[in-house]
Backbone as a printed PyTorch tensor [residue, N CA C, xyz], in Angstrom:
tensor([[[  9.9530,  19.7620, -27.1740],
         [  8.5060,  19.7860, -27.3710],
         [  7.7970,  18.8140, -26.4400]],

        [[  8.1980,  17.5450, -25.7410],
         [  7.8120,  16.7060, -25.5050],
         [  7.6700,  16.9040, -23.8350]],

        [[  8.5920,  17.8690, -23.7980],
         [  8.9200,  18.4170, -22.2530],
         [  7.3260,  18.6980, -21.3330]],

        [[  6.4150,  19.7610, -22.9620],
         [  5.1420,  20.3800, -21.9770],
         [  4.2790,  19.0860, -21.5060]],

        [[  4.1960,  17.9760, -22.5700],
         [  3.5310,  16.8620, -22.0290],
         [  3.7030,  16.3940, -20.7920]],

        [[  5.0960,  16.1380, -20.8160],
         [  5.5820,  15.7350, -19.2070],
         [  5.2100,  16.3710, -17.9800]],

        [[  5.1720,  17.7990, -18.4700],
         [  5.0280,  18.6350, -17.1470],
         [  3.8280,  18.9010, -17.0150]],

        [[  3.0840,  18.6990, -17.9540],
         [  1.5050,  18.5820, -17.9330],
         [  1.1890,  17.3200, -17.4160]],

        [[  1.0360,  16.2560, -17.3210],
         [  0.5880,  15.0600, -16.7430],
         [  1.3740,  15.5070, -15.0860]],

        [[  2.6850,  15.3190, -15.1880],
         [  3.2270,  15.7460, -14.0230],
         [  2.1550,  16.6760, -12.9890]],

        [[  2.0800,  17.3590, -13.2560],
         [  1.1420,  18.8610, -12.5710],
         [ -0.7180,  18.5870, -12.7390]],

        [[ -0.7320,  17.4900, -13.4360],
         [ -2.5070,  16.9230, -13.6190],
         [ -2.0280,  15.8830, -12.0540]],

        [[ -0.9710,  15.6800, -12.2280],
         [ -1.0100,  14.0450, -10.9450],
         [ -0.8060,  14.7010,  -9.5710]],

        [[  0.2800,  15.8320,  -9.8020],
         [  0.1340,  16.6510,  -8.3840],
         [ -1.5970,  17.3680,  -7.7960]],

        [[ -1.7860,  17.9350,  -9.0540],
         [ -3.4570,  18.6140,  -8.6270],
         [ -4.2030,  17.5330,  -8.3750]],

        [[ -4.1630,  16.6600,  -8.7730],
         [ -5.4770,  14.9140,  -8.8720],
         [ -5.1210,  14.4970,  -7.1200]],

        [[ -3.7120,  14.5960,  -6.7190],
         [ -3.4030,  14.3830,  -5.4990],
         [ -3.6860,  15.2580,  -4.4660]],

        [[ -3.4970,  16.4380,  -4.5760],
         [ -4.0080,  17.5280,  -4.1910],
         [ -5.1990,  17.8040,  -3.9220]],

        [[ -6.4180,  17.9870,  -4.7130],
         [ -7.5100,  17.8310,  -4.4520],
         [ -7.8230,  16.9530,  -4.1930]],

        [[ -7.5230,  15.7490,  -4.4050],
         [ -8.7190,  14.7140,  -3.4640],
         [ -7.9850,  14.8910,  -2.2800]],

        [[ -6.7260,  15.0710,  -1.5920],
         [ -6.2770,  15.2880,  -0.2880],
         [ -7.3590,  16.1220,   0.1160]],

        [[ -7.6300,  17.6760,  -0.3360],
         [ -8.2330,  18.7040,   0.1890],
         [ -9.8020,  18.0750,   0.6290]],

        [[-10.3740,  16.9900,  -0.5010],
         [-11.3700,  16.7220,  -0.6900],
         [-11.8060,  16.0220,   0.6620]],

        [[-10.8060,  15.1900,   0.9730],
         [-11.1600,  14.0920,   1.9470],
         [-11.2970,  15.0580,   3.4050]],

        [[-10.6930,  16.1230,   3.2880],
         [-10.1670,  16.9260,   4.6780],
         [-11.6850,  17.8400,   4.7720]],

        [[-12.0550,  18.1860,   3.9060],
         [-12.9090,  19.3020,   4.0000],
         [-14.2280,  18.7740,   3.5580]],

        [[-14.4110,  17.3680,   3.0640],
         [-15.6840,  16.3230,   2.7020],
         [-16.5700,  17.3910,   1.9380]],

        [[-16.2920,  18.1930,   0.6660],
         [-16.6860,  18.6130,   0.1300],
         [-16.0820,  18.2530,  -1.2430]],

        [[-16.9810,  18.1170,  -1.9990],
         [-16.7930,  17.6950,  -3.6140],
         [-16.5280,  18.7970,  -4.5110]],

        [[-15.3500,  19.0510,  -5.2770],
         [-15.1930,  20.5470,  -6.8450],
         [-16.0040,  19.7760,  -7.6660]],

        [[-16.2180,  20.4140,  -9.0170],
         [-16.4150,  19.8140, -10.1640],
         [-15.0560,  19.1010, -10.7430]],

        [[-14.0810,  19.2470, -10.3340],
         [-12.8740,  18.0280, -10.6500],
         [-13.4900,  16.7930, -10.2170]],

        [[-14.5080,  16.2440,  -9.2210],
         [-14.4070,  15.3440,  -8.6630],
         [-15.8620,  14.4980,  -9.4710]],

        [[-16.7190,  15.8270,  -9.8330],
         [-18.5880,  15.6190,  -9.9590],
         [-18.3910,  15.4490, -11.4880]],

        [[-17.3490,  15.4360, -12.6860],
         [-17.4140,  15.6570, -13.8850],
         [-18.4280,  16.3510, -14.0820]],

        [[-18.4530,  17.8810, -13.4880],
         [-19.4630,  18.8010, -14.2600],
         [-21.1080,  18.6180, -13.5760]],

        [[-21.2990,  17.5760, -12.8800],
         [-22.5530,  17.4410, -12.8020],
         [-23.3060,  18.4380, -11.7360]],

        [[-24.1930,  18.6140, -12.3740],
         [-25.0090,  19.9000, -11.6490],
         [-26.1320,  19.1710, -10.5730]],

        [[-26.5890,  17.6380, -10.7050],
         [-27.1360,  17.0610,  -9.9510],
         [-26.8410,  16.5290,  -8.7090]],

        [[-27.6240,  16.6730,  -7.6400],
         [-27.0290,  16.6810,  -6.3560],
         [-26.9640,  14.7380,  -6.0000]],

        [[-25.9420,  14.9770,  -5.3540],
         [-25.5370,  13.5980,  -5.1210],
         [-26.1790,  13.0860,  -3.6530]],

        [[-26.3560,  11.9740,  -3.6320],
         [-27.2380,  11.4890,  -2.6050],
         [-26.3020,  11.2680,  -1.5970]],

        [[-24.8950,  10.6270,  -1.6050],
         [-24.3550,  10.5300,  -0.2970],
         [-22.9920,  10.9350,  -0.3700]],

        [[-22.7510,  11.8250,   0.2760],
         [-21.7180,  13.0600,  -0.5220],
         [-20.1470,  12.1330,   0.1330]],

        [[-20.3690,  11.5880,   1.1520],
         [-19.7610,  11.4270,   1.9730],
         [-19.1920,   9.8500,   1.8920]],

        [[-20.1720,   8.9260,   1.3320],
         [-19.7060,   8.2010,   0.6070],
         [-18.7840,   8.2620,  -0.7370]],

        [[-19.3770,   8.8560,  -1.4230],
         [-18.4150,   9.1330,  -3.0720],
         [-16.8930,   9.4620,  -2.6710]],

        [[-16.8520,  10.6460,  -1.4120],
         [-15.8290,  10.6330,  -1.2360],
         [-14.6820,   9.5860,  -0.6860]],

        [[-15.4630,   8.7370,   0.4210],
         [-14.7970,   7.7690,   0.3750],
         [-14.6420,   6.4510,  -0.6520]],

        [[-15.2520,   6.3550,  -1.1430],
         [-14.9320,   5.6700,  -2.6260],
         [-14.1910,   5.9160,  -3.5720]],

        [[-14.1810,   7.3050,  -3.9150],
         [-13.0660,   7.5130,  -4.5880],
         [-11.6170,   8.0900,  -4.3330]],

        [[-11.6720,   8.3890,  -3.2740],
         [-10.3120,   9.3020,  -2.0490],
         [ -9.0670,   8.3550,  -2.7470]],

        [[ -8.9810,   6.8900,  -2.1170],
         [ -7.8430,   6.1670,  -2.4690],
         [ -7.6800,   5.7080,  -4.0060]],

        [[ -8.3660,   5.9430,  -4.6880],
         [ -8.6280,   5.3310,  -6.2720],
         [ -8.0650,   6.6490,  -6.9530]],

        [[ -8.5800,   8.2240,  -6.7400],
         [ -7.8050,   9.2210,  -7.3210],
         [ -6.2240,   9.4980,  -6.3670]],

        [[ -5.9160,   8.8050,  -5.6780],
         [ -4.4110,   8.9790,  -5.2480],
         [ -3.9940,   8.5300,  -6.1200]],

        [[ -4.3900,   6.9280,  -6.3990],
         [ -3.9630,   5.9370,  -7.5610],
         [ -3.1950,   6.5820,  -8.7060]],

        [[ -4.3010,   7.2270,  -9.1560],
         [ -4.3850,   7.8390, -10.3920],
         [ -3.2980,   9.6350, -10.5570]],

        [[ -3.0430,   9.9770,  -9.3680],
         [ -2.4940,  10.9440,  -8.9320],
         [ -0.8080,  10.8470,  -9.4340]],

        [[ -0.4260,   9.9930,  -8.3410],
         [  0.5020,   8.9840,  -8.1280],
         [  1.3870,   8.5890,  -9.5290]],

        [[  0.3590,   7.4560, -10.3250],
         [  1.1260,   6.9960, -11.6850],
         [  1.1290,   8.7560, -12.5250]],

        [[  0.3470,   8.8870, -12.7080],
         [  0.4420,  10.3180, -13.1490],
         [  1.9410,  11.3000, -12.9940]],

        [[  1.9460,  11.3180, -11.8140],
         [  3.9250,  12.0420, -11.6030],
         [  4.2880,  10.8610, -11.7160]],

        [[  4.0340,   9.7130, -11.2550],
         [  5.3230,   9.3380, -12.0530],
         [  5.6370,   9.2420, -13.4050]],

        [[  4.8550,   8.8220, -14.2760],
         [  4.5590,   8.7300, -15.5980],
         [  5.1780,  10.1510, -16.1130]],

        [[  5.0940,  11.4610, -15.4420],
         [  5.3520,  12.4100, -15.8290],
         [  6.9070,  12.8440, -15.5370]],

        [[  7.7610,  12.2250, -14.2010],
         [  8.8980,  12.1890, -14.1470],
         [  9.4990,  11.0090, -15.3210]],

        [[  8.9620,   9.6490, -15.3000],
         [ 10.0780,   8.9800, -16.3190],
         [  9.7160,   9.8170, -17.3270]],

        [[  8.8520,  10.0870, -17.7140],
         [  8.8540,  10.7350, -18.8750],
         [  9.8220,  11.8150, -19.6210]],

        [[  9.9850,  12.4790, -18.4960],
         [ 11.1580,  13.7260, -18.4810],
         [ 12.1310,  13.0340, -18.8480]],

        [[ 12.5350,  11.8490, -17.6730],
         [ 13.5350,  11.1030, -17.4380],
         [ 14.2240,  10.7060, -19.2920]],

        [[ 13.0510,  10.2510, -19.4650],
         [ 13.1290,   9.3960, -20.8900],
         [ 13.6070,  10.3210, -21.9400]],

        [[ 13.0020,  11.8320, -22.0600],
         [ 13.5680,  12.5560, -22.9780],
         [ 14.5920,  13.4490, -22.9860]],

        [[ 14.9520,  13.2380, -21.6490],
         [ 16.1270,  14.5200, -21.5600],
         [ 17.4040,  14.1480, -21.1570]],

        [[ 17.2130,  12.7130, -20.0620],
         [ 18.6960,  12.7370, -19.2590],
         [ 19.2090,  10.9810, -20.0750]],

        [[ 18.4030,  10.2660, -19.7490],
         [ 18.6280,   8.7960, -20.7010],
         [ 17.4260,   8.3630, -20.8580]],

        [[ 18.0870,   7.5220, -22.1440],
         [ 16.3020,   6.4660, -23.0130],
         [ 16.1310,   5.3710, -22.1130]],

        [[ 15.2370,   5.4970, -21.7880],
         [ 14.4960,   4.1080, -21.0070],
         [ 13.3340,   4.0160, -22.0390]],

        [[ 13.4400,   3.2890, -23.3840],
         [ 12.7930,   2.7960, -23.7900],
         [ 11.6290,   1.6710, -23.0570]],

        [[ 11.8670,   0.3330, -22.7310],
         [ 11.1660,  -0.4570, -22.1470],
         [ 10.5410,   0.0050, -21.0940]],

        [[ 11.2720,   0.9750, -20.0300],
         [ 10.6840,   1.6200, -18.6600],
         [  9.1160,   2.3770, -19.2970]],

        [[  9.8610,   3.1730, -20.6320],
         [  8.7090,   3.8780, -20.7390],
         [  7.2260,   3.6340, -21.2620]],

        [[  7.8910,   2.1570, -22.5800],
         [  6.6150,   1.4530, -22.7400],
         [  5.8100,   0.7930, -21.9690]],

        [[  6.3370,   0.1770, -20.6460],
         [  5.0990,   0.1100, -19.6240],
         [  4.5220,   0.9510, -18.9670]],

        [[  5.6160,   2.2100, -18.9880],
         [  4.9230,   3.4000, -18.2370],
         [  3.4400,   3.6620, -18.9450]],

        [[  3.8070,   3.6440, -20.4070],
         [  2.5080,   4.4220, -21.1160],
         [  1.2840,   2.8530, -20.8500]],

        [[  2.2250,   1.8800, -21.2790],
         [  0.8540,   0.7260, -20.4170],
         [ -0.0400,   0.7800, -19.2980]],

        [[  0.7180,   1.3820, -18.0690],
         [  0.4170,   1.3730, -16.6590],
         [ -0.5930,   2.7800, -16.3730]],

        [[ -0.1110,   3.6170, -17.2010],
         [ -0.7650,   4.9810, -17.4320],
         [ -2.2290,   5.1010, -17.8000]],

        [[ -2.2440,   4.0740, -19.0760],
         [ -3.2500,   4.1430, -19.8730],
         [ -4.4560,   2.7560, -19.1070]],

        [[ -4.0000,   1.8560, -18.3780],
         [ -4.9260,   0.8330, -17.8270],
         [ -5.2400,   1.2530, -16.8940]],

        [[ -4.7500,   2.5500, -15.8230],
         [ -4.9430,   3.4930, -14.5770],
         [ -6.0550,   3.8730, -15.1990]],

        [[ -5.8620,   5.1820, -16.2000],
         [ -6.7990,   6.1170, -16.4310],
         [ -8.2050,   5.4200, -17.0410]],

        [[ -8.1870,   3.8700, -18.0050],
         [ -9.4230,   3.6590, -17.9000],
         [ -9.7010,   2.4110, -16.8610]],

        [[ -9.0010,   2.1780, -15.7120],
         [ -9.2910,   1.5640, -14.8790],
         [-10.5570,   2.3660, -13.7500]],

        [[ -9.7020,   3.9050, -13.6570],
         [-10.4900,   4.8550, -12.9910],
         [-11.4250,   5.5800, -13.5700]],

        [[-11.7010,   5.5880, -14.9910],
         [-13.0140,   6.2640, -15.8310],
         [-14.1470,   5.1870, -14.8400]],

        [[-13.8440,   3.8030, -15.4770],
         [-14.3170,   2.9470, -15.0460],
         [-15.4920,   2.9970, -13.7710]],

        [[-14.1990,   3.4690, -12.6070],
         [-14.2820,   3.7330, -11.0750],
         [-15.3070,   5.2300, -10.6850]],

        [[-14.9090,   6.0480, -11.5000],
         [-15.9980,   6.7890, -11.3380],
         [-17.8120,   6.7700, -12.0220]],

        [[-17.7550,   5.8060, -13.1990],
         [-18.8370,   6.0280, -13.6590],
         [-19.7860,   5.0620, -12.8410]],

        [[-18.8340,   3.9360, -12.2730],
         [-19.7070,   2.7060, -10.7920],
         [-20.1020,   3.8290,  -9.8910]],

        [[-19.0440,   4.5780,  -9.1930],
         [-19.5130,   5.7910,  -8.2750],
         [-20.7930,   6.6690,  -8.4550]],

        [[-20.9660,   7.0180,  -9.9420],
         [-21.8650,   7.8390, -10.1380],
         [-23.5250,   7.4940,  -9.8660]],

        [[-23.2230,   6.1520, -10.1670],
         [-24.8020,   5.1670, -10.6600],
         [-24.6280,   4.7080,  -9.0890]],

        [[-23.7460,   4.1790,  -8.1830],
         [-23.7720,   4.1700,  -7.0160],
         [-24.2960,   5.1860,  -5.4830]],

        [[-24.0550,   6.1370,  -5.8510],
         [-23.9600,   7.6020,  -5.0570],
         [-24.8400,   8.7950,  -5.7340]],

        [[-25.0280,   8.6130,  -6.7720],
         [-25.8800,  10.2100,  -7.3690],
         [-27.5250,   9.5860,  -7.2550]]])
């Protein structure tokens, strides 16, 4: 059961990496990047560089978080590995809520 989690974060950290790669190449923003917002952003080109290396970040711990994870339930317990994993996971994701809502009030 614990497997879809894994492969779900796993495959959120590949796409999070993925698109902002595409993002930076083609300096165009998805709604993955705008949380939905329908308001036009003032410097498109900035946001992207502000957030380009901050969603790798977040990309990044993401597979990994999603490989130990596997790691942890299927082949051996890495207990301790995994309780910082979920530490490192969880201070990423509101490190980068964080990072985008400065971006927003910065750039929109």
């Amino acid at each position: 059961m614990l497997i879809i989690f894994d492969v779900v974060i796993f495959l959120y950290g590949l796409y999070t990496v993925y698109s902002s790669i595409k993002m930076k190449q083609t300096q165009e923003l998805s709604n993955f990047f705008t949380g939905g917002s329908t308001e036009p952003i003032r410097d498109v080109h900035g946001y992207i560089n502000y957030i380009y290396g901050r969603t790798i970040v977040l990309g990044a711990v993401a597979v990994i978080f999603g490989v130990v994870g596997f790691v942890n339930d299927y082949i051996t317990p890495l207990p301790y590995v995994m309780k910082a994993m979920v530490v490192l996971f969880l201070t990423v994701v509101i490190w980068f809520t964080i990072t985008i809502n400065r971006a927003k009030r910065r750039f929109w």
